[in-house]
C-alpha positions in Angstrom: 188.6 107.0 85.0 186.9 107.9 81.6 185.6 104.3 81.7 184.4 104.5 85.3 182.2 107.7 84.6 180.7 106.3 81.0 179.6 103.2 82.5 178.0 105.1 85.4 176.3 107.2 83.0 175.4 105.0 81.3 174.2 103.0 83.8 172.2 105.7 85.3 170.9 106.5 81.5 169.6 102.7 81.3 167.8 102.9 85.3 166.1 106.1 84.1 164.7 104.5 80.6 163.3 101.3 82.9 162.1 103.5 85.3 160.2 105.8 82.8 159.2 102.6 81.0 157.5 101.1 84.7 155.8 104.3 85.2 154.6 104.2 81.4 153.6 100.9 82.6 151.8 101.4 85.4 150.1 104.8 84.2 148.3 102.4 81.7 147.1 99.8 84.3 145.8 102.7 86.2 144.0 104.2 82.8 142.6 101.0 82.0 141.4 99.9 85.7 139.7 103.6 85.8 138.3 102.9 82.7 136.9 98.9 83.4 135.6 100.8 86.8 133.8 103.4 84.7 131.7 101.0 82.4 131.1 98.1 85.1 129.6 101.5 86.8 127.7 102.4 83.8 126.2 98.5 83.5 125.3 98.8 87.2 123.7 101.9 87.0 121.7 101.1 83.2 120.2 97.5 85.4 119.6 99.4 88.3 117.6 102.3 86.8 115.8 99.9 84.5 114.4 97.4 87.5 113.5 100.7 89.4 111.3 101.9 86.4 109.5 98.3 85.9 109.3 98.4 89.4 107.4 101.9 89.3 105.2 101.2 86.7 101.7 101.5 87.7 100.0 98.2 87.0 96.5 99.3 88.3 96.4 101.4 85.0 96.9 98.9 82.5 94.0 98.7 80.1 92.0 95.8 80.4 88.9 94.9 77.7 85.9 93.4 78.4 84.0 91.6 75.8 79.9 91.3 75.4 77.5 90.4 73.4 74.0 92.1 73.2 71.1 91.7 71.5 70.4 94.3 68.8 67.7 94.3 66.3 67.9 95.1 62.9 68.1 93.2 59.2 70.4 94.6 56.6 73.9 96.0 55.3 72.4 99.6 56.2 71.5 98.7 59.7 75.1 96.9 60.1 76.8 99.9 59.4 74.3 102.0 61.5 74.7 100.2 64.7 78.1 99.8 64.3 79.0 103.5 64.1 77.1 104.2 66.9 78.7 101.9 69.0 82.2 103.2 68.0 83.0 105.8 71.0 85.7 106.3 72.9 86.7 103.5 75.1 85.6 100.4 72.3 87.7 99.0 70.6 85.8 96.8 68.3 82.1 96.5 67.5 81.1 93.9 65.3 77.2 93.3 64.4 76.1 89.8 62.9 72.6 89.9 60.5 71.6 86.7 61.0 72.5 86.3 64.7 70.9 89.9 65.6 73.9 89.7 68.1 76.5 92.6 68.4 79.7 91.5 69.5 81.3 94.7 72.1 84.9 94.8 73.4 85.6 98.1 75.2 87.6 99.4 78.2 84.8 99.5 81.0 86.9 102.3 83.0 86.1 104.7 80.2 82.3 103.2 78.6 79.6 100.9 80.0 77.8 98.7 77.7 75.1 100.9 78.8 76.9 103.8 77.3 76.3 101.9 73.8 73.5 100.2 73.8 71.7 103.8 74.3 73.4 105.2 71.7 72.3 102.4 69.3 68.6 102.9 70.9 69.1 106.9 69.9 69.8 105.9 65.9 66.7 104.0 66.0 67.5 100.3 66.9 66.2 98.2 70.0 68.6 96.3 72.3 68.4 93.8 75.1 67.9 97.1 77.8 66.8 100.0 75.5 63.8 100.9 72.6 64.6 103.5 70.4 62.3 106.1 70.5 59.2 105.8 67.7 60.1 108.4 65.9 63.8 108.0 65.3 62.5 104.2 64.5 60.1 105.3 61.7 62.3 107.6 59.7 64.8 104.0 59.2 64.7 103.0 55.7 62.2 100.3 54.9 64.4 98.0 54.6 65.8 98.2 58.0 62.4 98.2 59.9 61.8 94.8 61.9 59.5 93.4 64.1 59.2 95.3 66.7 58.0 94.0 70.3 
């Protein structure tokens, strides 16, 4: 009878360790599939939030540049550096004037300065352009050197 109730217990011993071992088992399938559902729901969200926000950006207030070139008068190093600071405002980005070519190169964001905008401010340090004279006095009190013929 001794026999009879060891092997039971034991049997029943063995059953229990298996059936603790399954449930180990399937507690970590369970952990693991919550855990691949948790970062495939991360990815989903990360690509969804990141199409909505390129899809949200406002495209109408990209900067664009446009690029002229005007007519400025003037001869020297002095008068270079003249027209080009006044041309430097808010809204260009590059003003490049060329001696021999009497030509200054503009780019600027037109939804913040006209060329307008510059070529009067150029007028107001004393140098003609294509639309505006600069005023005769502002013109006479230029270096000699940076006097030209005027129209």
């Amino acid at each position: 009878m001794f026999w009879v109730y060891a092997c039971t217990q034991l049997t029943t011993h063995f059953q229990f360790r298996i059936f603790r071992f399954d449930l180990l088992l399937n507690t970590l399938k369970v952990k693991k599939m919550k855990t691949v559902k948790i970062i495939l729901a991360v990815i989903v969200a990360a690509v969804l939030s990141i199409t909505s926000y390129a899809q949200m950006h406002d495209h109408s207030k990209m900067v664009s540049t446009k690029t002229v070139t005007i007519k400025v008068l003037g001869n020297c190093e002095s008068c270079k550096a003249r027209i080009e600071k006044a041309s430097t405002i808010e809204g260009v980005s590059k003003a490049d004037w060329n001696s021999d070519t009497q030509k200054l190169t503009l780019t600027y964001n037109p939804s913040k300065v006209t060329s307008d905008d510059v070529q009067k401010r150029i007028a107001a340090v004393g140098h003609d352009t294509e639309k505006y004279k600069a005023n005769d006095k502002v013109y006479n009190k230029l270096p000699n050197c940076c006097k030209y013929e005027r129209n």
